[in-house]
C-alpha positions in Angstrom: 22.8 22.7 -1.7 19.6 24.3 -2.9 15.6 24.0 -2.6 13.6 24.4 -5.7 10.0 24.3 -6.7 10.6 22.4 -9.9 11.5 19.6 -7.4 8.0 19.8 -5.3 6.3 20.1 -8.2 7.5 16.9 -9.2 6.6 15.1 -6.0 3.4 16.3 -6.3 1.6 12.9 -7.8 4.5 10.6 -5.4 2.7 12.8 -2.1 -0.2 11.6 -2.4 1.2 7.8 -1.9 3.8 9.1 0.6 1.1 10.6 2.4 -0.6 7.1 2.8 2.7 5.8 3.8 3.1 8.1 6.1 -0.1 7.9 7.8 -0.1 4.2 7.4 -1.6 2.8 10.8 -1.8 6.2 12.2 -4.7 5.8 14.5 -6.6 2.6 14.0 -10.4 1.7 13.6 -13.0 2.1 15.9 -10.6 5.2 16.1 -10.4 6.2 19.9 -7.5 6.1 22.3 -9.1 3.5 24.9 -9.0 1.0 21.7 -6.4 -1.5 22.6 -5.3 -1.7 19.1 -4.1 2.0 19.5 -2.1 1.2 22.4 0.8 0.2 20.5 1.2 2.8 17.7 4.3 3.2 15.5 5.2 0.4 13.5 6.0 1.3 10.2 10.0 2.7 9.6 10.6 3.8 12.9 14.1 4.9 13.5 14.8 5.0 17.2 18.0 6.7 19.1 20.8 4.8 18.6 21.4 4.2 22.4 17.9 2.6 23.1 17.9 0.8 19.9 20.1 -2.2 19.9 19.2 -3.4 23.2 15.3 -3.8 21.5 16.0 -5.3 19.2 14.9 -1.9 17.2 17.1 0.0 14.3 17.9 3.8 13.9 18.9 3.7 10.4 17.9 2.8 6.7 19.6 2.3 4.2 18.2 2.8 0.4 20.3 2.1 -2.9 19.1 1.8 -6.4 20.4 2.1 -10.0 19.8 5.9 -12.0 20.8 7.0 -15.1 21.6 11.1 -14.6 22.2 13.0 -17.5 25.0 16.2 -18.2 25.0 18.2 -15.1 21.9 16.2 -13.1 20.7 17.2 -10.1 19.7 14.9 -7.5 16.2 16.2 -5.3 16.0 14.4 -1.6 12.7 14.9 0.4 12.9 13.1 4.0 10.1 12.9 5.4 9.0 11.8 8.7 6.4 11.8 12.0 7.5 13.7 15.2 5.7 12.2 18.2 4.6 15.0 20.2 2.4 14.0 23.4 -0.8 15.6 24.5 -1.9 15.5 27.8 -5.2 16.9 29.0 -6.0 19.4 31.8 -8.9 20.7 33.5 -9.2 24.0 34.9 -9.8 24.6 38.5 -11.9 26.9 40.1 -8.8 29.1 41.3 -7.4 29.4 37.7 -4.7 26.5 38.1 -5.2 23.4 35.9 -4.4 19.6 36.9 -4.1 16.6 34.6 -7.3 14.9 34.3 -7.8 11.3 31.9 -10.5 12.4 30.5 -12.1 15.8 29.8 -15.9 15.8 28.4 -17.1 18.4 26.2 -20.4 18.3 24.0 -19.1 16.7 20.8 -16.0 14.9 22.1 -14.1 13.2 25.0 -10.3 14.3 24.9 -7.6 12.4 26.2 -4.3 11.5 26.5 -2.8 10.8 23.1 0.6 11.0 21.1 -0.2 13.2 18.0 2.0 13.3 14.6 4.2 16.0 14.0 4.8 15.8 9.9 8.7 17.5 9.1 10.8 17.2 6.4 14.0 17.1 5.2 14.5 19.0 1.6 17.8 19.2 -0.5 18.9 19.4 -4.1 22.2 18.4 -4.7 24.4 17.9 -8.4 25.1 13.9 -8.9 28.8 15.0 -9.2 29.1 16.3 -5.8 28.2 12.8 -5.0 31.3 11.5 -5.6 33.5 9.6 -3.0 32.9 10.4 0.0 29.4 12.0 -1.0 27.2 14.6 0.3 25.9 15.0 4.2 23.3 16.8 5.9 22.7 17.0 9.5 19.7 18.4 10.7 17.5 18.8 14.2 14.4 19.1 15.5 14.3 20.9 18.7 12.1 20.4 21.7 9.2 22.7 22.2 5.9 22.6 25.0 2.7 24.4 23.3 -1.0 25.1 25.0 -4.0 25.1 23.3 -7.1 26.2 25.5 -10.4 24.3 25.6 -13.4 26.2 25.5 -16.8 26.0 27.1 -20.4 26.7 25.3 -19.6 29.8 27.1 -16.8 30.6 25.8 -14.7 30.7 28.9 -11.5 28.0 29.7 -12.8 24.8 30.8 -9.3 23.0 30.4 -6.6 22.9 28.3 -4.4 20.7 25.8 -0.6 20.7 26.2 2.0 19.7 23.8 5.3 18.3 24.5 7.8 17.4 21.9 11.1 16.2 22.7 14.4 17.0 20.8 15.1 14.7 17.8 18.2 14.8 15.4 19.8 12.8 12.6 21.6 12.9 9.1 21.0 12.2 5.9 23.8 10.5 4.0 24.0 10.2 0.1 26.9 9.0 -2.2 26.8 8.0 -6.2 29.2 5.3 -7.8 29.6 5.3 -11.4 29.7 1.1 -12.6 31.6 -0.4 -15.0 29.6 -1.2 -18.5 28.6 0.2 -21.3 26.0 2.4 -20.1 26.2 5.7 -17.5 24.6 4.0 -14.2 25.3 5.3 -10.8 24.4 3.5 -7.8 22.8 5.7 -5.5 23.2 4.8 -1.3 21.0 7.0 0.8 21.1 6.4 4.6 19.0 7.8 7.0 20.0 8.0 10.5 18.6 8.8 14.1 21.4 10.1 15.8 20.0 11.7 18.6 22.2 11.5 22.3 19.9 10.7 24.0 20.4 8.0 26.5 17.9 5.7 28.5 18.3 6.7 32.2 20.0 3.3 33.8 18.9 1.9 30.6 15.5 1.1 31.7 13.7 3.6 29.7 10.7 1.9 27.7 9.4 2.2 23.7 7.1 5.1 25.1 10.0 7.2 26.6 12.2 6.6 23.0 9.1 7.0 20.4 9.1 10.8 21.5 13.0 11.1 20.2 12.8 8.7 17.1 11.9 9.1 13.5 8.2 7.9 12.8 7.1 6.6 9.7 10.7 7.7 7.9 10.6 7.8 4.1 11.9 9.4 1.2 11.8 11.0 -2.2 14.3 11.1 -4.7 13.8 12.9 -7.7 16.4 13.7 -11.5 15.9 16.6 -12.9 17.6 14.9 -15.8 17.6 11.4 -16.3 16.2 8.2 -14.8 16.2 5.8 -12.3 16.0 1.9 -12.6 13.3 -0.1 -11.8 14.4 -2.7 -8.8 11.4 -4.9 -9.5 11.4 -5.0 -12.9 15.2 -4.1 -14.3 16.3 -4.1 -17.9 18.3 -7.5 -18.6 21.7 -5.9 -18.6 21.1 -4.3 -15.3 20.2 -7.7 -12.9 23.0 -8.1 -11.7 23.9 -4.9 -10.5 20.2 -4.7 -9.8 20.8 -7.8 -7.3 23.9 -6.2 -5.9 21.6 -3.4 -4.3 21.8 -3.4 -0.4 18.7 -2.2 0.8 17.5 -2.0 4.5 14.6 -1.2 6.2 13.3 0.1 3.6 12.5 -0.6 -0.5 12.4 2.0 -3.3 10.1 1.8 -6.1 9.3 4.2 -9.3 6.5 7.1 -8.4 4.8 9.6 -10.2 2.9 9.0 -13.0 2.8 6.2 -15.2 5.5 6.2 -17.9 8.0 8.1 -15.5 11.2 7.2 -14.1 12.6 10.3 -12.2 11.1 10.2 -8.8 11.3 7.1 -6.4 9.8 6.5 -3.2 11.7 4.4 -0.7 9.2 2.9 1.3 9.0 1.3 4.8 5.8 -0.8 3.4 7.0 -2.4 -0.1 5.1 -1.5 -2.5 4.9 -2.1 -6.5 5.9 0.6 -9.3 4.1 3.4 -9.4 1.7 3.2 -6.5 -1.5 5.6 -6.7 -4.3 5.7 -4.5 -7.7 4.4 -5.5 -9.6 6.8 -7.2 -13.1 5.7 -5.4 -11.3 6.8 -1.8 -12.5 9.9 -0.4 -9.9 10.5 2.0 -7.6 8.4 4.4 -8.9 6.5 7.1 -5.3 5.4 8.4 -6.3 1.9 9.2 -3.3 -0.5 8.1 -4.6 -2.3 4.6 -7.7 -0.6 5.0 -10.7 -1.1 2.8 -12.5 1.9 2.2 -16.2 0.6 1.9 -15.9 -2.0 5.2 -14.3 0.8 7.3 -16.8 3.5 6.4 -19.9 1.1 7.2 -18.5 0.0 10.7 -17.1 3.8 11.6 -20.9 4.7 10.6 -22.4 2.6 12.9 -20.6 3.2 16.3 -22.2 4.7 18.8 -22.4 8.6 20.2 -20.0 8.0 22.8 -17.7 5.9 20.8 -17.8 8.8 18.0 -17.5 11.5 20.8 -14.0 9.6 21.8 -12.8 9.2 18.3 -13.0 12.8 17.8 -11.5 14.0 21.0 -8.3 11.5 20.1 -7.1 13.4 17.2 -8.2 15.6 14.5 -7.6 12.8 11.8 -9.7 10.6 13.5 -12.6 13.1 14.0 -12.5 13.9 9.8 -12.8 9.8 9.6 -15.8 10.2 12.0 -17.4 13.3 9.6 -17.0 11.4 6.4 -18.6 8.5 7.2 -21.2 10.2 8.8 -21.8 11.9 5.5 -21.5 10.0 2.9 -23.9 10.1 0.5 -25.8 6.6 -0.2 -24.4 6.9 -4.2 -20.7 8.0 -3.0 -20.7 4.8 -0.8 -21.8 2.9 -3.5 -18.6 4.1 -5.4 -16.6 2.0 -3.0 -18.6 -1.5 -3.8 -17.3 -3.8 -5.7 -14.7 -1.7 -8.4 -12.7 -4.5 -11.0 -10.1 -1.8 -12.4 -9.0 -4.6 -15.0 -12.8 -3.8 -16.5 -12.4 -0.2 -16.3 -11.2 0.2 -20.0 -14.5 -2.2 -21.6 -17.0 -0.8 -19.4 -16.0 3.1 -19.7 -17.8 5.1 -22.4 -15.5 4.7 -25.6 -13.9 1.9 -24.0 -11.8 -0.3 -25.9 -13.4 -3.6 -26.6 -10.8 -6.6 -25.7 -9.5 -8.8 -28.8 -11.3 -12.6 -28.7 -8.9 -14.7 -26.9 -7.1 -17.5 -28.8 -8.9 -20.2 -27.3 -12.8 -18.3 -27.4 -13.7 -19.1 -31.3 -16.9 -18.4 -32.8 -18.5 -21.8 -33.8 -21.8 -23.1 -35.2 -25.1 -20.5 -33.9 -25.9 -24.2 -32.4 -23.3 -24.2 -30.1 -23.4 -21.7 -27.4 -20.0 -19.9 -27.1 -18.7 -17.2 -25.2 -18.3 -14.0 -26.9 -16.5 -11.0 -24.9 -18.5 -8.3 -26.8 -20.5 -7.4 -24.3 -19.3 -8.2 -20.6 -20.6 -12.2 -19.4 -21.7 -10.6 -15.9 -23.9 -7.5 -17.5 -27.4 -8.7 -16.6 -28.5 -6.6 -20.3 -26.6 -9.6 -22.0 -28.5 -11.9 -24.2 -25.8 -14.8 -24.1 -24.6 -14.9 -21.3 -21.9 -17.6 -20.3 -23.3 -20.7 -19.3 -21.3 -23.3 -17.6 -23.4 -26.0 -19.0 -23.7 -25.3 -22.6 -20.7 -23.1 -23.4 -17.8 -24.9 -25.7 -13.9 -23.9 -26.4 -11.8 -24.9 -28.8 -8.8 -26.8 -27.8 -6.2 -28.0 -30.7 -8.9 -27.6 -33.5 -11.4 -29.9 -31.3 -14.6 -28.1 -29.9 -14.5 -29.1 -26.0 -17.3 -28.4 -23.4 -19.4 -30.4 -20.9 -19.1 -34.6 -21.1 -15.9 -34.0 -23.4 -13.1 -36.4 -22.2 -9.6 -34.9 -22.2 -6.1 -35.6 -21.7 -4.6 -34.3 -18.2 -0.8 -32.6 -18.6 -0.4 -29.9 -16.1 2.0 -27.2 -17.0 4.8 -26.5 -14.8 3.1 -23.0 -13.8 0.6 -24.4 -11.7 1.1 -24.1 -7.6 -0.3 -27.0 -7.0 1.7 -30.5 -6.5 -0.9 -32.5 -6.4 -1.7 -32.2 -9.9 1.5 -33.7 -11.0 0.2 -36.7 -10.4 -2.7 -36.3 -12.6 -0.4 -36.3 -15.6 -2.0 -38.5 -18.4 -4.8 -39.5 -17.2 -7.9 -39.2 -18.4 -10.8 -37.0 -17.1 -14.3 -35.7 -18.5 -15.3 -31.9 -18.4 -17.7 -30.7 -16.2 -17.9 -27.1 -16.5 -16.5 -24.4 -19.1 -16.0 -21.5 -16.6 -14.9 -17.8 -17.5 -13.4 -15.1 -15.4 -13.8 -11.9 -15.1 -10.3 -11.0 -16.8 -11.2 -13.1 -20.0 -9.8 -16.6 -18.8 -11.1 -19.7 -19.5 -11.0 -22.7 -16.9 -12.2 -26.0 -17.1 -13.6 -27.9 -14.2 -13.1 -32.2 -14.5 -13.5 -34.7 -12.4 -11.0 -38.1 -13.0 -12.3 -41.4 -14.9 -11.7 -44.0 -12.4 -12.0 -41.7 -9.4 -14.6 -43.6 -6.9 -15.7 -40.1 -5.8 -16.2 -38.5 -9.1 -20.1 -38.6 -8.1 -19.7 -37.5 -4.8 -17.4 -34.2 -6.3 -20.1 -33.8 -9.3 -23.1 -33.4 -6.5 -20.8 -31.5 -4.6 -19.7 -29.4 -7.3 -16.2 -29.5 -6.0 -13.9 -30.3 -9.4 -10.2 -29.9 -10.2 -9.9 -27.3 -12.7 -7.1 -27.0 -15.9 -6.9 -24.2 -18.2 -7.1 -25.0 -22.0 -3.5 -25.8 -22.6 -3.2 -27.9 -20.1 -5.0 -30.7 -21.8 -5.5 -32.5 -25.1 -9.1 -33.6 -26.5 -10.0 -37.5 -26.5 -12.8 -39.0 -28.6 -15.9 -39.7 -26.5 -15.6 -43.6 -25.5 
């Protein structure tokens, strides 16, 4: 078993998404301890002792296993990674030297209190995929407990209190084992299972989720990593591997391909499923914690609390106090990097951007006849032509089709919606030609015969059919 660099250097674009994930719901907005959103904390991959577990419902081990393709001698790099609840408590110093536990402890910039911080620790192995054979590879490991003071100073510069740390004793193993499967191809199923196995036991079994948080495995996740080879996609598998694919027991957890685009060496198994090949949004500026956060709503609002509310937030952790600097900085013309980004624009409205090919059903007709034309983007305001509801025309099965045109209704199967199966030949006129921002084309009808067709068309509340989903009929 060995460490390398060559491994850490490719986790370097996977961290930054592990990071998120491990962070994910750290401290929540408005950021301060009193908050009663912050009151329960630790919800994402939380393995707790094995002896507290059961009896809450609550698990100490996950289980990932996915398909790789390791080539010659292949070595297999694990990083587990993981939060370490250590709790803070707050102390004021007394006049004779001695200090006594106090709720709150009020400085200039911040209030401190009570508060569990994150401890981040990893795990780090490299292993050869052979030695993964049969019974596989194991690796025990332990935290131990540890107490820490950090004194709290005074404008002054003498002791006005003091923070102290306590961090219990936490162990577990990591377990890994490789199967070579029958086909034509070299694929291994890889298992990983991670696993609290600390001794701890609740006294007289009454101990509640605050005593066993302390002991457990916050926020557990890891990265996997071929120095030669690749792993299979679970989300998206090549036909001949489905079934084995399917066959994957995965718990607690779900792994996905990381790194950069293109690449198939380094998963992350995840407590929060995500898709392949996660990144972080370039706009961000830095993590703000907050479970599905978005960056623009959660900077205005953080912004505008008050002094004290700000002076709490930072005295409940150091993360939450760099929330509390950014958005107090943020320049007007950074914020407005967070408003309103459409990433599947990105490649038409960059400069040297690749202009998008005319869609099948947007064809140039007669100068007379107003048509959409995806040259220049319909929502730029510098457009001359741009898409009109009213006016604009598509081609459908040769047949130019666009407001008062009747049509055929045949839904296609794809469609979510039941209720327009019953539509299915009957007639309707158009109302609209719409277009979306990704280049679609939607037409909004109401039904001939329909006794509120008026009612919808004052309303402006229309079913709506993309082009293939209807066939042109001449005007009555």
């Amino acid at each position: 078993m060995t460490t390398t660099a060559a491994a850490d250097s490719r986790f370097a674009t996977a961290r930054q998404v592990a990071d998120a994930v491990l962070f994910e719901g750290y401290v929540l907005y408005p950021y301060r301890a009193s908050a009663a959103k912050n009151r329960l904390r630790w919800q994402f991959g939380v393995l707790v002792p094995p002896a507290w577990g059961p009896a809450h419902e609550e698990h100490a081990q996950q289980q990932t296993e996915i398909l790789m393709e390791p080539k010659g001698d292949a070595r297999l790099a694990v990083e587990l990674r993981f939060l370490h609840a250590q709790r803070r408590t707050v102390q004021q110093a007394l006049t004779d030297g001695t200090f006594t536990d106090v709720a709150e402890l009020h400085l200039a910039d911040r209030v401190l209190v009570p508060w569990d911080e994150g401890a981040e620790e990893r795990v780090e192995l490299s292993v050869g995929v052979a030695e993964l054979a049969g019974e596989g590879f194991t690796l025990p490991f332990r935290r131990p407990a540890r107490e820490s003071t950090e004194p709290v100073l005074g404008p002054d510069g003498r002791a006005v209190g003091r923070l102290v740390r306590r961090t219990e004793e936490v162990e577990g193993v990591v377990r890994l084992r490789a199967t070579e499967l029958e086909g034509a191809y070299r694929v291994f199923k890889l298992t990983a299972v991670v696993e609290n196995t600390s001794p701890w036991t609740p006294p007289d079994g009454a101990a509640d989720r605050d005593a066993a948080l302390p002991r457990s495995l916050v926020a557990a996740h890891l990265l996997l990593g071929l120095d030669a080879g690749s792993f299979l996609s679970m989300t998206d598998p090549p036909e001949w591997a489905r079934a084995a694919v399917a066959s994957c027991a995965n718990r607690h957890t779900w792994p996905v391909l990381a790194g950069e685009p293109g690449r198939a060496d380094v998963v992350l198994s995840s407590p929060i499923i995500l898709e392949d090949h996660p990144a972080i949004a370039p706009e961000s500026l830095g993590a703000m914690y907050d479970a599905t956060e978005i960056d623009e709503i959660l900077a205005l609002r953080t912004a505008a609390l008050t002094d004290r509310e700000k002076r709490e937030a930072r005295g409940t952790d150091a993360r939450a106090a760099a929330v509390i600097d950014l958005a107090d900085t943020m320049p007007p013309e950074v914020l407005e990097r967070l408003h309103g980004a459409v990433r599947a624009l990105r490649e038409i409205t960059e400069p040297g951007g690749a202009q998008p090919e005319l869609p099948e059903t947007l064809t140039e007709l007669p100068d007379e006849q107003a048509v959409f034309r995806p040259d220049t983007p319909w929502w730029d305001p510098a457009r001359d032509d741009t898409a009109d509801p009213a006016r604009d025309r598509i081609l459908v099965d040769g047949t130019p089709v666009g407001v008062g045109s009747r049509v055929l209704l045949r839904p296609g199967l794809r469609r979510t919606d039941a209720q327009d199966l019953f539509l299915q030949g009957m007639a309707a006129r158009v109302e609209a030609v719409l277009h979306d921002v990704d280049g679609g084309v939607h037409l909004a009808v109401t039904v001939e015969g329909d006794p509120g067709a008026d009612i919808r068309r004052e309303q402006g509340r229309f079913l709506y059919f993309q082009p293939d989903e209807v066939t042109p009929l001449e005007d009555a």
